[in-house]
C-alpha positions in Angstrom: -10.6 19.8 17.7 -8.8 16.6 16.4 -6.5 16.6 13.6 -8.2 14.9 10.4 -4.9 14.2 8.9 -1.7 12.5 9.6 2.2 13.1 8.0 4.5 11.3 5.9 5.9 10.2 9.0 3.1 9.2 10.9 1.4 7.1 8.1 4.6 5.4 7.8 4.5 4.1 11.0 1.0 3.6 10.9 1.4 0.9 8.3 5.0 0.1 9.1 7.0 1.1 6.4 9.6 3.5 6.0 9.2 7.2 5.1 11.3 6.2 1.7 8.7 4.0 0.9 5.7 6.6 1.6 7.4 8.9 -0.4 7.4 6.3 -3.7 3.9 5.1 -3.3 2.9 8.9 -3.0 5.2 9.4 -6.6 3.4 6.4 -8.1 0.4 7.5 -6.9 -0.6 4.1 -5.3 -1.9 5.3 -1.9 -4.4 7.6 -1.6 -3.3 10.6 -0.1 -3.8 15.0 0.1 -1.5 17.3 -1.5 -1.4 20.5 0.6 1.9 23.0 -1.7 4.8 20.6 -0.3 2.7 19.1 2.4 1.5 15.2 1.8 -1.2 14.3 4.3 -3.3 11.1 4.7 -6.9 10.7 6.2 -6.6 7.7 8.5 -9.5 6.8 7.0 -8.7 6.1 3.3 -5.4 4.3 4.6 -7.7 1.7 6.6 -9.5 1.2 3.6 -6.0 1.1 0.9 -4.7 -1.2 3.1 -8.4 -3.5 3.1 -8.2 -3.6 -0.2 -4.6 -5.0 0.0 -4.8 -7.7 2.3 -4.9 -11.0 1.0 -8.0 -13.5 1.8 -7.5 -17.5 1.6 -8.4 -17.9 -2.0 -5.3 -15.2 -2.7 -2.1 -17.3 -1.4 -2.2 -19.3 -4.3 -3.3 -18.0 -7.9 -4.1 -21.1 -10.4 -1.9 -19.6 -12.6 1.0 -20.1 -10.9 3.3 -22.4 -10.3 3.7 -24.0 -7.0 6.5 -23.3 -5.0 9.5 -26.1 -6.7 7.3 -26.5 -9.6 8.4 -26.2 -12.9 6.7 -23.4 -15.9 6.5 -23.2 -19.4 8.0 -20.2 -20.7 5.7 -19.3 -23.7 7.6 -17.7 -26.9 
């Protein structure tokens, strides 16, 4: 039988982080992942689908309401 589930470790490298940083986004709860006691596991699955809904598209590299790159802003008071 396969294993449904993957480590802190594994996911890490599976998205190509650092364990550190697996460990924050599991505190802030910000990826989706399985609490097992002390165990944190992650369906392969629901990473694919995190990390969908992450990725930025065309019409994301540059949101209207922000400046352009050497532009100047108003701060607003």
């Amino acid at each position: 039988m396969q294993r449904r589930t993957i480590k802190v470790a594994e996911a890490a490298e599976y998205i190509g982080v650092s364990k550190d940083t697996i460990y924050e986004l599991v505190r802030k709860r910000e990826i989706p992942h399985i609490r097992l006691g002390k165990r944190i596991l992650f369906r392969v699955e629901s990473l694919e689908a995190w990390l969908q809904e992450r990725e930025a598209g065309p019409e994301d590299t540059q949101p209207e309401d922000k400046p352009e790159y050497g532009q100047l802003r108003m701060i607003k008071p």
